[in-house]
C-alpha positions as CSV (number, residue, x, y, z in Angstrom):
1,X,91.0,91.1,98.0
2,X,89.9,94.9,97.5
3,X,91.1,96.8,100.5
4,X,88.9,99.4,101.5
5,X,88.0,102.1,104.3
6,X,86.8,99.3,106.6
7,X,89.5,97.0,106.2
8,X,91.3,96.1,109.1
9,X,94.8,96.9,110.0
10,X,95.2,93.4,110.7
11,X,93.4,92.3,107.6
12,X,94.8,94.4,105.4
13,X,98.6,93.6,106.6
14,X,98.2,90.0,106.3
15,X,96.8,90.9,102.5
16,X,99.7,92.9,102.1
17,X,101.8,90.2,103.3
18,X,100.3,88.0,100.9
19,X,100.3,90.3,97.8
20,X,104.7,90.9,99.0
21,X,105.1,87.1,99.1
22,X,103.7,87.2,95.6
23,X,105.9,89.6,94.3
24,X,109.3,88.1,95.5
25,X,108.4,85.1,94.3
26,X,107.2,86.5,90.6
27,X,110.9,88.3,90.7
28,X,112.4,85.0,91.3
29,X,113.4,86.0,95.1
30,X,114.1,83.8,97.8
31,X,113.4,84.7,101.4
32,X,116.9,85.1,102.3
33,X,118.1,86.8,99.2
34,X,115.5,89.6,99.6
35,X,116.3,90.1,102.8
36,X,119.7,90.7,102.5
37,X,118.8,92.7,99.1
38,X,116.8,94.7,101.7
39,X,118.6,94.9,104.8
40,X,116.2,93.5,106.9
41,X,115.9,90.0,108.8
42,X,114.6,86.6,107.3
43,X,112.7,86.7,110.5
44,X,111.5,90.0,109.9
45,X,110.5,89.7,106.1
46,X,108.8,86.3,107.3
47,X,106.7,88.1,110.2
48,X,105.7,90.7,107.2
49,X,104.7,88.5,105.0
50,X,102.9,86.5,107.5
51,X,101.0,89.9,108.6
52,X,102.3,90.2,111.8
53,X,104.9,93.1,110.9
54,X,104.1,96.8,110.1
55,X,107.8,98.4,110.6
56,X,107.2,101.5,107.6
57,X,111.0,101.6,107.2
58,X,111.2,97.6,106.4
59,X,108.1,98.0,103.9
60,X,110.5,100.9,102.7
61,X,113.4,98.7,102.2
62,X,111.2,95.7,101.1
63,X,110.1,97.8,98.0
64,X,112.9,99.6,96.7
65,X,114.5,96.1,96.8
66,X,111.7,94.8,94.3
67,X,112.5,98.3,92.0
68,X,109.1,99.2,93.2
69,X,109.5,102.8,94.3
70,X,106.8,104.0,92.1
71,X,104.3,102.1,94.6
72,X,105.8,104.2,97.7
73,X,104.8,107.4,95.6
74,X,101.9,105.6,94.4
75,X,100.6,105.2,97.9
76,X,100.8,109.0,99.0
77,X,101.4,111.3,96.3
78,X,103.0,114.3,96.4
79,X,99.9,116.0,94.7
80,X,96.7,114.9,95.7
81,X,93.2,116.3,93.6
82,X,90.2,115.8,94.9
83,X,87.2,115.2,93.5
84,X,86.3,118.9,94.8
85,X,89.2,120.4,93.2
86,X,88.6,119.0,90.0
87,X,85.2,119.7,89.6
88,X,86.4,123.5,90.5
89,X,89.2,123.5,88.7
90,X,86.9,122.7,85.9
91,X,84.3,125.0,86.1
92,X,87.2,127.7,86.1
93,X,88.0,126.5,82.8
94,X,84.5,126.8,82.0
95,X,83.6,130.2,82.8
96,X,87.0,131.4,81.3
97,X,85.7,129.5,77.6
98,X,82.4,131.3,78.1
99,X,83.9,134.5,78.9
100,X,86.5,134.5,75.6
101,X,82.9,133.8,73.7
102,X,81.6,136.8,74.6
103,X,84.4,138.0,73.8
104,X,84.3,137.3,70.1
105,X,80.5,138.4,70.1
106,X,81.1,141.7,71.4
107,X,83.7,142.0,68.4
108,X,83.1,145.5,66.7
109,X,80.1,145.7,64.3
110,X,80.0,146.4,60.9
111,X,77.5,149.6,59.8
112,X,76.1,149.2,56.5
113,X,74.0,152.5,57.3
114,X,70.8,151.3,56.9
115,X,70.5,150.5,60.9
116,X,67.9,151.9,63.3
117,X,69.3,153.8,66.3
């Protein structure tokens, strides 16, 4: 299931639930040994993976028991670029290449005498 802008909370909590459920079981996790991996409840990693549990510091836990840190920086970066930014940042770049070729045309001339002035 894509989650998108209109999503749910519930929705997208019981699909996160889900996709958790998944992932403990793909690392060979019971409930109860991820929970105490975690430091949170078998009731509480049960109401999460049911959807009914949104507690931020247990999806904390839940992850770094997994080794899946990268998908807490994943989810809010430290750096965002928009699209804006990039399409500025680019035409920055842009005008500095065009300036550095006029640049090279405006290089000196050579006279061979035989110009018009």
């Amino acid at each position: 299931m894509k989650i998108d802008y209109l999503t749910p909370e519930y929705t997208i909590l019981t699909e996160m639930g889900r996709r958790l459920a998944r992932m403990r079981k793909q690392q060979g996790f019971s409930q109860t040994r991820l929970a105490e991996e975690a430091g949170i409840g078998v009731a509480t990693l049960r109401r999460i993976e049911s959807g009914q549990d949104g507690q931020m510091a247990s999806w904390l836990k839940l992850l770094k028991a997994l080794s899946m840190t990268a998908s807490i920086d994943a989810l809010l970066p430290e750096t965002f670029a928009s699209p804006m930014a990039e399409v500025l940042s680019k035409s920055t770049l842009s005008k500095k290449t065009k300036q550095s070729k006029k640049e090279r045309v405006a290089e000196p001339r050579v006279r061979w005498g035989d110009e018009r002035e």
